[in-house]
N, C-alpha and C positions, 0 to 999 in steps of 0.2 A: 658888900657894896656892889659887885658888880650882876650881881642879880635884880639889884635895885635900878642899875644903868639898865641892862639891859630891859627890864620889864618897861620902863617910861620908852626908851626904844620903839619898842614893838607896839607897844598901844599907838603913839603918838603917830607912826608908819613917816613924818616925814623928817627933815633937821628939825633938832633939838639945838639950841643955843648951848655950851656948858653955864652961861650965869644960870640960865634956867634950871637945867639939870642941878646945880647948885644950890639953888633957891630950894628947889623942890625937895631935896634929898638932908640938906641941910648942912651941907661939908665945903672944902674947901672948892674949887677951882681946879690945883693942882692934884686934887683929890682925885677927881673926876677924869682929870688928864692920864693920871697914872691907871685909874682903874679902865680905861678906853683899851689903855695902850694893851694891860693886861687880856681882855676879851680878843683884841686881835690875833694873842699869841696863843688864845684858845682854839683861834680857828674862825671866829667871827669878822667878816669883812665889814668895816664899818669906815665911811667915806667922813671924810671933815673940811667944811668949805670956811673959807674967814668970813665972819660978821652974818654967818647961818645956824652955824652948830654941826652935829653930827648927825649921821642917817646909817641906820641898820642896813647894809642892803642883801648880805648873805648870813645865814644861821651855823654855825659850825655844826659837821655832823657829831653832836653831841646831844643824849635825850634830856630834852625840856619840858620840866612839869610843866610848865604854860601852855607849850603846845602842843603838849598831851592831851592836857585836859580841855585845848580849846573845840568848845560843839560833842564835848563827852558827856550825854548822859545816859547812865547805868543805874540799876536799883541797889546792886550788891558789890560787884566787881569794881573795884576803883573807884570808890566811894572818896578814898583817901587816896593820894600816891605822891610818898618819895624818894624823889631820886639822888642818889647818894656814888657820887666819883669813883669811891673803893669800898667794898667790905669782904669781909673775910665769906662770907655766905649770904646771901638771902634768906635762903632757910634760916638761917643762924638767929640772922637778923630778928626775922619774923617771930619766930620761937620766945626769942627775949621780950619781942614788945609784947607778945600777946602772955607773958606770965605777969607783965606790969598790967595788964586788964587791956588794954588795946580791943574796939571793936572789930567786929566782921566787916569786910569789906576794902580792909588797908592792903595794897602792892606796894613792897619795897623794892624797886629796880636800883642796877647798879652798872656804872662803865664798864667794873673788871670786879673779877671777883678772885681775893687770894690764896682762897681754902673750896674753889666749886667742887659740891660732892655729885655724885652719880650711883646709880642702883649698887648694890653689894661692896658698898663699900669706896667706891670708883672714882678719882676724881675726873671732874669736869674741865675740859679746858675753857677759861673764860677769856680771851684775850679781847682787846677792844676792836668792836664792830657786829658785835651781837647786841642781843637783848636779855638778860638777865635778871628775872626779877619773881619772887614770891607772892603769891597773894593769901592771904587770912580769911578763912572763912569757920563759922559756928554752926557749922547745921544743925539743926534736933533729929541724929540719925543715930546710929548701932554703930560702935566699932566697924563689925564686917562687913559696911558699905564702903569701906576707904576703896576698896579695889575698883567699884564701878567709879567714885569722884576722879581718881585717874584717868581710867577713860573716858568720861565726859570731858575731862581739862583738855588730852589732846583729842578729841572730837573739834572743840572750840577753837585751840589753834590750829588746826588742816581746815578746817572751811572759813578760816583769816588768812590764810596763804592763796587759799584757792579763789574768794573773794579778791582778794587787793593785787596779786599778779595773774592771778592764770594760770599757773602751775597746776601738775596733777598730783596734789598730796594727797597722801594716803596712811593712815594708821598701822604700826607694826603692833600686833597686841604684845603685852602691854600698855606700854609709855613710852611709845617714839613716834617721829611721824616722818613718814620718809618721800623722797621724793627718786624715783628713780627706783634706784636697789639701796641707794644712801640716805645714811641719816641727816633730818634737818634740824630736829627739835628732840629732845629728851625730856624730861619728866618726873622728878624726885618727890613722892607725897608723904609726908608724915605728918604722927599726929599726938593728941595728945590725949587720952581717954580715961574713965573710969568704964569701971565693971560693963555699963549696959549702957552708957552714952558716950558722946564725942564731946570734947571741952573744945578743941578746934583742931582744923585740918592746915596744916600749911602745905601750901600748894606750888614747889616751885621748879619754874619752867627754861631752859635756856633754849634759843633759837637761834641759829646761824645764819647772820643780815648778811652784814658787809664783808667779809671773810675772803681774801683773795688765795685763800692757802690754807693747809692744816697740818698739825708735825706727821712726820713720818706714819707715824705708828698708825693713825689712825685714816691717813687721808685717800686710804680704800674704802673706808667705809663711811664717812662724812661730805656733807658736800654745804651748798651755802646758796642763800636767794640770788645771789651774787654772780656765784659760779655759771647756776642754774638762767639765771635772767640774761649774763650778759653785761649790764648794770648796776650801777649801785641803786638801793633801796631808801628813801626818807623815811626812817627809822622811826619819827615821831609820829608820820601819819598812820604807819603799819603797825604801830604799836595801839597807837588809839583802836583801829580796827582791829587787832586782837582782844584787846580787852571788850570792846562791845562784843561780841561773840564768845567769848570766855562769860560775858555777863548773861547773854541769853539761852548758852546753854547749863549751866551750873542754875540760874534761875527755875527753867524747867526740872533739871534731875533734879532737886530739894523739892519740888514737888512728886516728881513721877516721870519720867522719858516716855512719849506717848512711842504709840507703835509704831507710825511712820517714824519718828525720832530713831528709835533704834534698829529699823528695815534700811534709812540712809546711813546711819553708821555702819550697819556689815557693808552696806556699801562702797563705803568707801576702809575697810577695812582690808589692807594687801594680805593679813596671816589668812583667811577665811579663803579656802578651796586650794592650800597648795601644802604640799610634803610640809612636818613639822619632826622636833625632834625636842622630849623635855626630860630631863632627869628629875625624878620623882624619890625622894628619900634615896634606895638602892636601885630604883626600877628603872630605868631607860624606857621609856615610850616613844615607838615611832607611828607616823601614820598620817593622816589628812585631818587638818584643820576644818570642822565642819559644821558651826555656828557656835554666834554669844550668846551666852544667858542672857536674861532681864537683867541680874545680878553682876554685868559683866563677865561673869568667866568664859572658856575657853575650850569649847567641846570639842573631843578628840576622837577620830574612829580609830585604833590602831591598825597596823599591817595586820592582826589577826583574830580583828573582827569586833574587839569590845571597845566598848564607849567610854572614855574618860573626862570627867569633868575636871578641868583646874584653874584653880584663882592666882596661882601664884607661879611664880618658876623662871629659870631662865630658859625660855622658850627659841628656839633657833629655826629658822625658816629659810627652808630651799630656796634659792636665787638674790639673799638680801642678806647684806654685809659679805 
């Protein structure tokens, strides 16, 4: 019900009578009363005049399908999207709907998440004032292109950061994208495949909005639009603008990443030209990061002198984290 308050709300922009709201929705009076009262404890300011009705006048910072999707259009990316208060994962989420047959193109975002995972195992912290959420995608590609779709996803979100604030985001190869020497956004891709094709890629992404702080443990090496800005962030427009840009470039890579496409990604890539350090099976390689594949990987010069290619690894970088 109060979605339903709220949505006649925000179309109508001025007072709403509640008989109206009543009429319209088809409940009581004190229905309507109660579910007002409810939104305001959400965080939404909402004004009530006698013998006018009520008027939306501030949105609580909470993400709103409505005004996600309002002046969103995308071919692939957020096709679908919803937003859901708690889940135990995105990923999770995702994974479940897309074994019920779920199309390409559905984002499950969430307030908080009570199981967020992270590379090797790792959990995420999701606390509310981020953005949280998985997207579904089917491409007709090879398993061993999951490793470039990750970098495409954080390509998409560092020039949504860099777009809608200003900020100098930059890509940590793999799947982070930092800003500073700190992380702002992580990147979890799994997937679901046969032998020689992808059934689908879930794609999910958390990014640090509103975040005035991080625990202990991590808050050397985390930072937040937040921190970064100064300001809080409107969450729903910055979110819309990620997904446009998550939609334009996952567009492109199902097709092909042309060569300017991937000449501004080393660009804006901070591992490419500084000391790296990867443990390989047994092998420890150290040495200079010194371009990406078409493929995404990760060419290495060692300190002595030979070239290693890699797709994978926990990769550590001189001057970040």
């Amino acid at each position: 019900m109060k979605a339903e308050i709220l949505s006649v709300l925000k179309r109508d922009g001025g007072y709403v009578s509640g008989e109206e709201l009543s009429r319209r929705l088809g409940v009581s009076r004190t229905a309507i009363w109660k579910n007002i009262n409810a939104l305001r404890d959400d965080g939404y300011v909402i004004a009530s005049v006698t013998n006018k009705g009520y008027r939306l006048e501030k949105c609580a910072d909470l993400l709103d399908a409505d005004l996600i999707r309002k002046g969103l259009e995308t071919s692939i990316v957020g096709t679908r999207l919803d937003v859901m208060k708690s889940v135990d994962s995105t990923n999770e989420e995702i994974k479940r709907r897309a074994a019920l047959g779920e199309k390409s193109g559905l984002i499950v975002a969430a307030e908080r998440q009570t199981g967020g995972k992270g590379r090797l195992g790792r959990t995420w912290s999701s606390d509310s004032g981020g953005i949280y959420f998985t997207v579904l995608i089917r491409p007709d590609l090879p398993p061993s292109d999951i490793a470039s779709i990750t970098l495409a996803a954080g390509y998409g979100v560092c020039l949504a950061i860099r777009e809608y604030t200003g900020l100098d985001a930059r890509i940590k190869w793999p799947n982070d994208v930092i800003i500073g020497n700190k992380k702002v956004c992580g990147i979890l891709t799994e997937m679901a495949a046969q032998t020689d094709r992808l059934d689908y890629v879930a794609i999910g992404i958390g990014i640090n909005v509103n975040h005035e702080e991080f625990p202990d443990e991590i808050k050397n090496k985390a930072t937040s639009l937040l921190i970064e800005l100064g300001r809080k962030t409107d969450r729903n427009e910055f979110f819309r603008c990620v997904i446009r840009q998550l939609d334009l470039v996952l567009s492109s890579f199902i097709v092909s990443l042309s060569v300017d496409e991937m000449n501004d990604f080393k660009k804006l890539c901070a591992t490419v030209g500084r000391k790296v350090s990867v443990q390989r099976g047994g092998l420890l390689i150290e040495g200079k990061a010194v371009d990406i594949t078409p493929g995404g990987e990760l060419v290495i010069l060692s300190d002595s002198g030979t070239e290693y290619t890699i797709n994978s690894g926990e990769v550590t970088v001189q001057g970040i984290y």
